[in-house]
C-alpha positions as CSV (number, residue, x, y, z in Angstrom):
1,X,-15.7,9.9,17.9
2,X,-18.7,7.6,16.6
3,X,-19.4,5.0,19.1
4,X,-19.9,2.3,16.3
5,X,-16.4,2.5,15.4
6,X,-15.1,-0.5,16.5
7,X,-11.0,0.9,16.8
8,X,-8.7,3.0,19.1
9,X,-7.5,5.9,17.0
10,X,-3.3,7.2,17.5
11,X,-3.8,11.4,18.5
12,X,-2.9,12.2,15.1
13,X,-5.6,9.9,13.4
14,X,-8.3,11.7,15.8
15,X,-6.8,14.9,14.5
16,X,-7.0,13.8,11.2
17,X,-10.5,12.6,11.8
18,X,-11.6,15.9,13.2
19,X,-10.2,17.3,10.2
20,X,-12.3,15.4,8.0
21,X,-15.8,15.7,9.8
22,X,-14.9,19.8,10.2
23,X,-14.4,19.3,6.1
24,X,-17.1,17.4,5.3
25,X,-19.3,19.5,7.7
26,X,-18.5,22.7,5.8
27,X,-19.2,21.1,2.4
28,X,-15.4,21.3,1.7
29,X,-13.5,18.7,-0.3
30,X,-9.9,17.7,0.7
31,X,-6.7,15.4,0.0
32,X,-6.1,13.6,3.2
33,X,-2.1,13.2,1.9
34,X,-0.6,11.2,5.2
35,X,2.2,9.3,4.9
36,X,1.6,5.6,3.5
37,X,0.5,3.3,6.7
38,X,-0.6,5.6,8.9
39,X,-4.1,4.4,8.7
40,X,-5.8,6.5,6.1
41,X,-8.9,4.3,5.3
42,X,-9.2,4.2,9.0
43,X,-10.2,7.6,9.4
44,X,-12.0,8.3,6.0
45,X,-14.2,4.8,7.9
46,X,-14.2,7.1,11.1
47,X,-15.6,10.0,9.1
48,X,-18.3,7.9,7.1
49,X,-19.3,6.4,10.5
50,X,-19.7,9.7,12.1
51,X,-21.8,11.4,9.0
52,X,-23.6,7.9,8.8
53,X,-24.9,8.4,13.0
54,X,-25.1,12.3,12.3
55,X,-28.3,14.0,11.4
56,X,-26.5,15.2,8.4
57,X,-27.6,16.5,5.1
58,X,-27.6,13.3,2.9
59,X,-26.5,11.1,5.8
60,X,-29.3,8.2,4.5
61,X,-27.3,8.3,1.0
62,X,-24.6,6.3,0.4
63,X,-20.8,7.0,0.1
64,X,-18.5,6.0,-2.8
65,X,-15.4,4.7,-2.8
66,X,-13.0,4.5,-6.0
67,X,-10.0,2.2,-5.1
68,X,-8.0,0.8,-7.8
69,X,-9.0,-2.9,-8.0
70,X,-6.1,-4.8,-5.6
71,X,-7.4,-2.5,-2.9
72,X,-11.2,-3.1,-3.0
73,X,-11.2,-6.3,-1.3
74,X,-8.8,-4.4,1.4
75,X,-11.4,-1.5,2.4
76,X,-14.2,-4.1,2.4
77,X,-12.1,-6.2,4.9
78,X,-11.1,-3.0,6.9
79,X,-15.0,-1.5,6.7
80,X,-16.4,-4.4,8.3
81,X,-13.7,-4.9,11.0
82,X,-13.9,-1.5,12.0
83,X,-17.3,-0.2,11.0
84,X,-19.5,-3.3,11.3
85,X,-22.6,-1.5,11.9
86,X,-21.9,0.0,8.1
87,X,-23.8,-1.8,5.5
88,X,-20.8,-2.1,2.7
89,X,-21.1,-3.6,-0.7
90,X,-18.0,-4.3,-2.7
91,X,-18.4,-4.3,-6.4
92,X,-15.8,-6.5,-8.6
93,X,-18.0,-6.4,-12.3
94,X,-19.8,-4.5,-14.6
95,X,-23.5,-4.2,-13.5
96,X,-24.3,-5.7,-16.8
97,X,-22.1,-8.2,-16.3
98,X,-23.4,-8.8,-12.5
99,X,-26.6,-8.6,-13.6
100,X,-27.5,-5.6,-11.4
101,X,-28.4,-2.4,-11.5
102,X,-27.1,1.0,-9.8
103,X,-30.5,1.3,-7.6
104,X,-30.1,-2.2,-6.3
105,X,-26.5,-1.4,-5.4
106,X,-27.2,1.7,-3.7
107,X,-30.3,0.4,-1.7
108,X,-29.6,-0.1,2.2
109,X,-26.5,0.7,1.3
110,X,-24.1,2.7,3.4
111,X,-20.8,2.3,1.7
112,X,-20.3,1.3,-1.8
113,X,-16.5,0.8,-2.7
114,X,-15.9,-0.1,-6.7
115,X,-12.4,-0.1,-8.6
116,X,-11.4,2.8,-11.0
117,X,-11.8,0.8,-14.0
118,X,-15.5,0.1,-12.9
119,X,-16.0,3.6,-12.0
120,X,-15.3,4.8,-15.5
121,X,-16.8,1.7,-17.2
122,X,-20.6,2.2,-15.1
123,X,-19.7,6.2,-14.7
124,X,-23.4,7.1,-16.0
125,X,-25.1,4.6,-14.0
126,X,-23.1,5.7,-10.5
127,X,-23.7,9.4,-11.7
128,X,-27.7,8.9,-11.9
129,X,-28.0,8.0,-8.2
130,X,-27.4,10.7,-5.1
131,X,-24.2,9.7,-2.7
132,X,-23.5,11.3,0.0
133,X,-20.1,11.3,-1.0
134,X,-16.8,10.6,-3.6
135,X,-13.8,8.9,-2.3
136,X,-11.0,8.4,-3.8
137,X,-8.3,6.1,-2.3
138,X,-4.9,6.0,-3.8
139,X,-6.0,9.4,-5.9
140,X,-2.6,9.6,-7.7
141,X,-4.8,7.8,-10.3
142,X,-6.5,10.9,-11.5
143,X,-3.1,13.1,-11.0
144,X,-3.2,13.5,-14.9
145,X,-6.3,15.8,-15.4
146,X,-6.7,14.8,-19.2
147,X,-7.6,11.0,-18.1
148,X,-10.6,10.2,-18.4
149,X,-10.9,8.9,-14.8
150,X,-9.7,12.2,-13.9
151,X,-12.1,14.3,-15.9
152,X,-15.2,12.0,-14.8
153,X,-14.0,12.4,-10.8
154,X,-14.3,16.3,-11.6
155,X,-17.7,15.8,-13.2
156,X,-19.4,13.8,-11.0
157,X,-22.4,15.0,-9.3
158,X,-21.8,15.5,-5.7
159,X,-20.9,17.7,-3.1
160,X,-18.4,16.2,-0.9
161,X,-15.2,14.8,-2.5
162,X,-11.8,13.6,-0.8
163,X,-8.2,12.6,-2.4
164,X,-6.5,9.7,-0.2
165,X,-3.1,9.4,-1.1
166,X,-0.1,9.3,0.6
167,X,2.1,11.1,-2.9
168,X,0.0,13.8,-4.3
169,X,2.6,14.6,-6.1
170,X,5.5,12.4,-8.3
171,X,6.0,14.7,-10.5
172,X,5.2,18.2,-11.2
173,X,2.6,20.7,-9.7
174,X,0.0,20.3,-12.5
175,X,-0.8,16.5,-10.7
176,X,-1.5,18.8,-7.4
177,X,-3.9,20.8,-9.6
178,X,-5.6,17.7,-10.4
179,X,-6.6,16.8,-7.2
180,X,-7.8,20.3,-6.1
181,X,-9.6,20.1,-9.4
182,X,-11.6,17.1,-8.1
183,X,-12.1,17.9,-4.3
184,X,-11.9,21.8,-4.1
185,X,-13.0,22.8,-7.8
186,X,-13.0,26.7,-7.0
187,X,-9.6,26.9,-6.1
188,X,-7.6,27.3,-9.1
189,X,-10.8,26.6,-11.8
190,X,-7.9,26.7,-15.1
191,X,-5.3,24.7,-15.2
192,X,-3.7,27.2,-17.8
193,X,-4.0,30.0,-15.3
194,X,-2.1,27.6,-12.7
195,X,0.4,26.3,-14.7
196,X,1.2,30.5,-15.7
197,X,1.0,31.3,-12.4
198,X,2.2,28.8,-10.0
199,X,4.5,26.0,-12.2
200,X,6.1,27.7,-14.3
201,X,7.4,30.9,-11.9
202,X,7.9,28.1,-9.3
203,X,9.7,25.2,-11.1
204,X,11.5,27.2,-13.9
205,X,12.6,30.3,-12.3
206,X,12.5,29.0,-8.3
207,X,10.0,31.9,-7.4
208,X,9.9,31.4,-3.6
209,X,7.4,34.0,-3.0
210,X,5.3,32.5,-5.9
211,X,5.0,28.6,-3.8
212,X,5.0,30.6,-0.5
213,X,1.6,31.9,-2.0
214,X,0.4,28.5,-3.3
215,X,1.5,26.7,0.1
216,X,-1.0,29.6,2.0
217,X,-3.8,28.2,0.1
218,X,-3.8,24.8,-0.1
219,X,-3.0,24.6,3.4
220,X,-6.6,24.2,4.6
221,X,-7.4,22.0,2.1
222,X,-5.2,19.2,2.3
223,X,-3.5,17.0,5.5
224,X,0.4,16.0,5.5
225,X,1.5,14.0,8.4
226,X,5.3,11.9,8.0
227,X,5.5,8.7,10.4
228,X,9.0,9.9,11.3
229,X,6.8,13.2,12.9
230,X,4.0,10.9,14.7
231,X,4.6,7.4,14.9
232,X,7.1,7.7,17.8
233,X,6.0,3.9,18.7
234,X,7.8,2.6,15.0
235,X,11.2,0.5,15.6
236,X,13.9,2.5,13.3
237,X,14.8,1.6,10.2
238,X,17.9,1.7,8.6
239,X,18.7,2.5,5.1
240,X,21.9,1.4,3.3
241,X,23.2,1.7,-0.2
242,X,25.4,-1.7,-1.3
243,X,28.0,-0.4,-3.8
244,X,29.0,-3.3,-6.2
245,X,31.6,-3.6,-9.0
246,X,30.3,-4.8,-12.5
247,X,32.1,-8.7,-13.5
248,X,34.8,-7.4,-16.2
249,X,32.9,-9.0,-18.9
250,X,29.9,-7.4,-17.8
251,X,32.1,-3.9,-17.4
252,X,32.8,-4.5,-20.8
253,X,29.6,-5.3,-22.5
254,X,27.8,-2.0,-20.2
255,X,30.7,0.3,-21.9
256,X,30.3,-0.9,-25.7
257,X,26.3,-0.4,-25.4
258,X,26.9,2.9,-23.5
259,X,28.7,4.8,-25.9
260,X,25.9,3.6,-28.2
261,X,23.4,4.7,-26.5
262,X,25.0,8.3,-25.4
263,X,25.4,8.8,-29.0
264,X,21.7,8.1,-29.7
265,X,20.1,10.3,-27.3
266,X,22.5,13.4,-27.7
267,X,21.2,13.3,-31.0
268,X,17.6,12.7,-29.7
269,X,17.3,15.6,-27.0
270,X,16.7,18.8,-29.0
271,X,13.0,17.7,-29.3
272,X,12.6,15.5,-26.3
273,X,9.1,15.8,-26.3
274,X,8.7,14.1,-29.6
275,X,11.4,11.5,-29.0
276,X,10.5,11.1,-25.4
277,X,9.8,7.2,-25.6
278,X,13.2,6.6,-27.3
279,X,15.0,8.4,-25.0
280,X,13.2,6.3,-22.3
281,X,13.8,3.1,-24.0
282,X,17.6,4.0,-24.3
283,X,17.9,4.7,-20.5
284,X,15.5,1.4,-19.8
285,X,18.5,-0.7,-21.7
286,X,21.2,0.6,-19.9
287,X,19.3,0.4,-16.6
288,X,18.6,-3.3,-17.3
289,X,22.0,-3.8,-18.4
290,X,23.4,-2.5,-15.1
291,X,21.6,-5.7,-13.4
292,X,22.8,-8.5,-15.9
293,X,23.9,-8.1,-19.3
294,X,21.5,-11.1,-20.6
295,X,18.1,-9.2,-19.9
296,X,18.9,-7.2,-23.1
297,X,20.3,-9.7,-25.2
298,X,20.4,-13.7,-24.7
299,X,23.9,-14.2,-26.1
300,X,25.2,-12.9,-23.0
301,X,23.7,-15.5,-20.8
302,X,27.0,-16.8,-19.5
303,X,27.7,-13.3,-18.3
304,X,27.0,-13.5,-14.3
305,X,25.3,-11.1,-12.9
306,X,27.0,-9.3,-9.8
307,X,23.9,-7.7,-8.5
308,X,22.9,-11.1,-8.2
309,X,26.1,-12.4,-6.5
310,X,25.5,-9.6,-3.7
311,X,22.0,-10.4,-3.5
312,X,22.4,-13.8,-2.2
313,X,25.4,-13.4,0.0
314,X,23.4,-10.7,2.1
315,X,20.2,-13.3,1.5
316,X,21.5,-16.7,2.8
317,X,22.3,-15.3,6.3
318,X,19.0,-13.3,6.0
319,X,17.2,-16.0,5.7
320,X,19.4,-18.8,8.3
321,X,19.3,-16.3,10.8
322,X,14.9,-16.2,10.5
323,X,14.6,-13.2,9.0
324,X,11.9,-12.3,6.4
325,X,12.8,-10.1,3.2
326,X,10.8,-8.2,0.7
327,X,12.8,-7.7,-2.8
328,X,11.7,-5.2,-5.4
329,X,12.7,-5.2,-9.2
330,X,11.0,-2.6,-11.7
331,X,11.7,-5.5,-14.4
332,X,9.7,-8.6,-14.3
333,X,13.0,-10.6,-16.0
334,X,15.2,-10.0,-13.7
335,X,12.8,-11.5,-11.1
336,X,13.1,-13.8,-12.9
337,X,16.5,-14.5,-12.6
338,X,15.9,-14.3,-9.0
339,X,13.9,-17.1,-8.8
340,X,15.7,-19.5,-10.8
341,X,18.7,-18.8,-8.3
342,X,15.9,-19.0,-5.2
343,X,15.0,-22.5,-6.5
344,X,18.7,-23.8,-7.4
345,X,19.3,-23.0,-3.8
346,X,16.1,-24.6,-2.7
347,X,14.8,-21.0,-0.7
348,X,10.6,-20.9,-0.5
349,X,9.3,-18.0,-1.9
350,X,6.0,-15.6,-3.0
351,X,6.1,-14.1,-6.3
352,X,3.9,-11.0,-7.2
353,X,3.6,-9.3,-10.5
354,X,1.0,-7.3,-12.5
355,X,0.0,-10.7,-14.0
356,X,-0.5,-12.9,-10.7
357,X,-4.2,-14.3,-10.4
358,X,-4.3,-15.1,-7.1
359,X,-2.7,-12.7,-5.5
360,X,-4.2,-13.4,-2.0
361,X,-3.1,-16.7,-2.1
362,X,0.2,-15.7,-2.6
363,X,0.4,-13.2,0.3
364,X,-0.9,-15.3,2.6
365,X,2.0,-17.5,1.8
366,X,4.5,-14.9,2.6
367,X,2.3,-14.0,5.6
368,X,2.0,-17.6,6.9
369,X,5.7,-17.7,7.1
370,X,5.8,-20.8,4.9
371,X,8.0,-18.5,2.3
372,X,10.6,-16.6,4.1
373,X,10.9,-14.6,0.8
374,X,9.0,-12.5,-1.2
375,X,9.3,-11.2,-5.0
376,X,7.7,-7.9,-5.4
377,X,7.4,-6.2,-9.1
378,X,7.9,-2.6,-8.1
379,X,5.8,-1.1,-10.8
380,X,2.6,-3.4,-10.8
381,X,2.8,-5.4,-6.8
382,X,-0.1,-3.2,-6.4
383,X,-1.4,-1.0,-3.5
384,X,-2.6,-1.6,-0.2
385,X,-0.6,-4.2,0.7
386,X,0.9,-5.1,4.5
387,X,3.7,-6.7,4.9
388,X,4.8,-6.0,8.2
389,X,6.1,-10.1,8.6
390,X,9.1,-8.7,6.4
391,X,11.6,-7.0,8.1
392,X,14.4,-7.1,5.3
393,X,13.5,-5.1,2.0
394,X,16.4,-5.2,-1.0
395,X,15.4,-3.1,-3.9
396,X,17.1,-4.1,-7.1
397,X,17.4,-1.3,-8.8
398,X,16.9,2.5,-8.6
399,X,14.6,5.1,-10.0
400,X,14.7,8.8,-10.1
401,X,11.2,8.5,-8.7
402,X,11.7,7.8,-5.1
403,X,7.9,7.9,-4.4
404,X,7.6,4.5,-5.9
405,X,10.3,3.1,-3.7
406,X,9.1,4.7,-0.3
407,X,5.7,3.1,-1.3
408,X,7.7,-0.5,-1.3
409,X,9.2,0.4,2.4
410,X,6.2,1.2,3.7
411,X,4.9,-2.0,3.2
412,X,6.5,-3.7,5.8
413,X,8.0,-0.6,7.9
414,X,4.3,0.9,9.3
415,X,1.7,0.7,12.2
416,X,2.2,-3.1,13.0
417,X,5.6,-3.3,12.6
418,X,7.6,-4.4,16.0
419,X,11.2,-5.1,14.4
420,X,13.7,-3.4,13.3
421,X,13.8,-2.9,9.3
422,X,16.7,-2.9,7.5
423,X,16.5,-1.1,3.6
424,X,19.5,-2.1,1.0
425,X,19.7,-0.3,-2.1
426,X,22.1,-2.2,-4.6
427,X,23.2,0.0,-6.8
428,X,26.4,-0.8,-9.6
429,X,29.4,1.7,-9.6
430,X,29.8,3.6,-12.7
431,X,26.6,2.7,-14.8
432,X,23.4,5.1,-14.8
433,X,22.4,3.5,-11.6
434,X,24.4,6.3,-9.7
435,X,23.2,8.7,-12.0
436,X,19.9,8.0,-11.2
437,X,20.5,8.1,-7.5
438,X,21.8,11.4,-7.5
439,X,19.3,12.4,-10.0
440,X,16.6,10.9,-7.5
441,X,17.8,12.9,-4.2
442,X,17.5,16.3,-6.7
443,X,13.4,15.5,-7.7
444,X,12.1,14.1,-4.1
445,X,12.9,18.0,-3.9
446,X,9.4,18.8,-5.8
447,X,7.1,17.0,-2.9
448,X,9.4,18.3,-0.1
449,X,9.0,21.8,-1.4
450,X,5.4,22.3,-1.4
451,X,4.2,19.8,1.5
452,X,7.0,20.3,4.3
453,X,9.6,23.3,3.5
454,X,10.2,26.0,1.3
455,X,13.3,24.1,-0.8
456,X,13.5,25.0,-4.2
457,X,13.1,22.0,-7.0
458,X,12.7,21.2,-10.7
459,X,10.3,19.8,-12.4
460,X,10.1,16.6,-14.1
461,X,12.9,14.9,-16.0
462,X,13.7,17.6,-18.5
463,X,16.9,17.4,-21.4
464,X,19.5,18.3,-19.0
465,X,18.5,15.7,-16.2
466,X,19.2,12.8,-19.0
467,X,22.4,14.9,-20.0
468,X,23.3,14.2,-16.9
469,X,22.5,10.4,-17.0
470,X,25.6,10.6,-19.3
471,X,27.9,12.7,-17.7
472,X,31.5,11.0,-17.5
C-alpha cells in the first residue's frame, strides 16, 4: 500500500487494490464491478496513488476520470481526503467556456476528473494530451456500444483503461461487450461475432456450456464482490413487500383503462421493435395508474390514492419514533403528491429530482437531520450519493429492472451504516405492479448468471414478458 494514502483499507478492498496495480502493471484494462458502497473510488485512488509513487511507465502523466456530472464533485472531495498528496483538478465547463486549455489542465496535474458530457463535448482536446490512464466511474454509461460516449471511450488514445460500476450489466450481454470493448479491446474485437456466439446461444437457447465458456474468460478481467459476501461488519436489513387493495373507485377506473390498454398492445406486439415506445407508454399508464388514478387524468382527482394511505400510516410512526426514511418514485408527479400530503401534515422534508439546482444544499438538509424525510426520483436522484442518516427506504413503485432499485438501497444500507435498515416495497394487488414483480425476480436472473452462478436467464423484455404483464 502507498504510504500517501491517507485511509485504512477492509481485506477485500486491499485485494481489490492488488488486483488493480497487478492490472495496471500488466498493461491490462478491467471492470472493477463490486457491489455499490463498497468503496470503489477508494481503491481506483489507492491504485492512482501507488502508480503516481511508482517508477512506472507514464507515472508523471496524469489520470482521467469520466464521472457523470453529480459525481464529480464527490471524487474531488474523496481524492483529496484520502490522497492529499495527489494534485486533482475537477472540471465543471467546456474549456472554451472556462477559458482554458487542455495543456493548462493537464500541467502538474495528477488526477483530472471531468463529467461524461464534457468528455464527449472536449473529446479532441483530452485525446491530444498523453494520460496515464482512462477511468470510468459509473461505466454503465457507455453499456450501449453505439453511443457516442461509448465509441469515444473505445477510441481514446491510451493504454490503461478501467470500468467502475457496480451493474455491468441491466440488461443483456451485449452491454458486458461494451465494457470489454473499452477496457480489454482484444477480447471479443466484433460485437457481431459476440452476439453469434455468446448472446444468442446463451440467452435464447440457455447454452450452459456456451456462458461456462464466456465466464472462463472474463474472469481475469473483471472484479465482483457482494457486501452480503464481505461486509460482515453491516447491520441486516430487512426487506418487505406491503400488499395493498386498490379504493373501489380506483379498482374501478384501473379495470376500464386495462382492458383498453390489453387490447392495444395485443395488437401492438407482432412487431415490438417498431412499436416498442407504445407498448412502453401503455405499460407507463397502467403503472401510474396503479399509484393514483389522477396522475393520468385530472378528472379523477377526488379518487384517493391507497398507495398513499399506506404510505403515511407506516410514515407517521417512522418519523415520531426518530427514524429517518428515504422514498423512491420512478414518476416525478406522484412525488408530487407526496409532498403536498408531507406539508398538509406539516413533516420537513428534502426533495431530489433530475431538475434540482442545488442539489448539495438539499442533501445536506437531509444529512443535517433538519428533514427527517427525503424524496428521491428513482430514475434521475443521481449517483454517488450517501445516505447512510436514513435507515427507512419505501420504494413506490416497482420495475422489472431491479438494478435501479438495489442502487436506491445502497444509498443508505453501505460502509457507514450502524442501524438496522428496513426496505418496503408497496406494491397494489391485482394491477401490473405484481406482474412486474414477478417479472423482476425472472431478469435479475441475467446478472446473477454470468457474475455469481451458472442460472440460466432471458434477455431483455421481449413480446412474451409484456404478454405476461397481461396475464389474468
Amino acid at each position: 500500500m502507498p504510504d500517501t494514502l491517507h485511509a485504512e483499507l477492509r481485506p477485500y478492498q486491499h485485494e481489490g487494490f492488488n488486483w488493480l496495480a497487478f492490472l495496471h502493471g500488466n498493461g491490462l484494462g478491467g471492470v472493477l464491478a463490486d457491489d455499490m458502497g463498497l468503496g470503489k473510488t477508494l481503491q481506483t485512488l489507492a491504485l492512482i496513488t501507488h502508480a503516481k509513487g511508482a517508477s512506472l511507465e507514464g507515472s508523471r502523466k496524469p489520470f482521467l476520470v469520466v464521472a457523470p456530472t453529480s459525481v464529480v464533485s464527490n471524487w474531488e472531495a474523496e481524492a483529496r481526503r484520502f490522497a492529499p498528496t495527489l494534485n486533482t483538478t475537477a472540471v465543471t465547463d467546456t474549456l472554451r467556456k472556462s477559458g482554458s486549455d487542455a495543456d493548462t489542465l493537464v500541467s502538474g496535474a495528477d488526477v483530472v476528473i471531468t463529467s461524461y458530457a464534457l468528455f464527449r463535448l472536449d473529446n479532441e482536446a483530452y485525446a491530444s494530451q498523453e494520460w496515464a490512464g482512462l477511468i470510468l466511474d459509473e461505466a454503465q454509461f457507455v453499456k450501449n456500444h453505439l453511443t457516442k460516449a461509448s465509441q469515444l471511450a473505445r477510441a481514446f488514445p491510451v493504454k490503461f483503461k478501467l470500468a467502475i460500476t457496480g451493474t455491468p450489466m441491466e440488461n443483456n450481454l451485449m452491454e458486458l461487450w461494451s465494457l470489454f470493448a473499452v477496457t480489454s479491446p482484444g477480447l471479443f474485437p466484433s460485437p457481431t461475432n459476440f452476439a453469434d456466439y455468446y448472446r444468442k446461444p446463451v440467452e435464447k437457447d440457455g447454452d450452459a456450456e456456451r456462458l461456462k465458456q464466456l465466464r472462463r474468460r472474463i474472469r481475469p478481467l473483471i472484479m465482483r464482490r457482494t457486501k452480503d459476501a464481505v461486509a460482515k461488519e453491516l447491520p441486516p436489513k430487512q426487506e418487505q413487500v406491503l400488499e395493498l387493495e386498490l379504493a373501489p373507485r380506483h379498482r374501478t377506473i384501473y379495470q376500464r383503462h386495462l382492458q383498453h390498454e390489453r387490447q392495444k398492445v395485443m395488437g401492438l406486439l407482432g412487431d415490438m421493435d417498431r412499436n416498442r415506445f407504445a407498448i412502453f407508454k401503455s405499460l407507463t399508464t397502467l403503472r401510474m395508474l396503479s399509484l393514483d388514478a389522477s396522475l393520468v387524468d385530472a378528472k379523477y382527482a377526488s379518487t384517493p390514492s391507497s398507495k398513499l394511505d399506506v404510505l403515511f400510516e407506516q410514515l407517521e410512526d417512522v418519523v415520531a419514533e426518530g427514524h429517518r426514511a428515504l422514498i423512491f418514485s420512478q414518476f416525478t408527479s406522484f412525488l408530487g403528491k407526496a409532498r403536498e400530503r408531507l406539508d398538509a401534515a406539516g413533516i420537513e422534508y428534502a426533495y431530489l429530482d433530475g431538475k434540482t439546482r442545488k442539489r448539495g444544499e438539499v442533501i445536506e438538509k437531509f444529512k443535517s437531520g433538519k428533514a427527517p424525510v427525503f424524496l428521491i426520483s428513482l430514475k434521475s436522484g443521481g449517483f454517488g450519493l450517501n445516505l447512510t442518516e436514513a435507515d427507512y427506504v419505501f420504494l413506490l413503485d416497482p420495475w422489472w429492472n431491479p438494478a435501479t432499485e438495489n442502487q436506491a438501497v445502497t444509498w443508505t444500507h453501505r460502509i457507514g451504516q450502524s442501524k438496522n435498515v428496513m426496505v418496503y416495497r408497496l406494491v397494489a394487488k391485482d394491477t401490473i405492479e405484481e406482474k412486474v414483480m414477478a417479472l423482476k425476480e425472472k431478469k435479475a436472473k441475467l446478472f446473477t448468471s454470468v457474475m455469481d452462478d451458472d442460472a440460466m436467464f432471458s434477455s431483455a423484455i421481449t413480446a412474451d414478458d409484456v404478454r405476461g404483464l397481461f396475464d389474468v
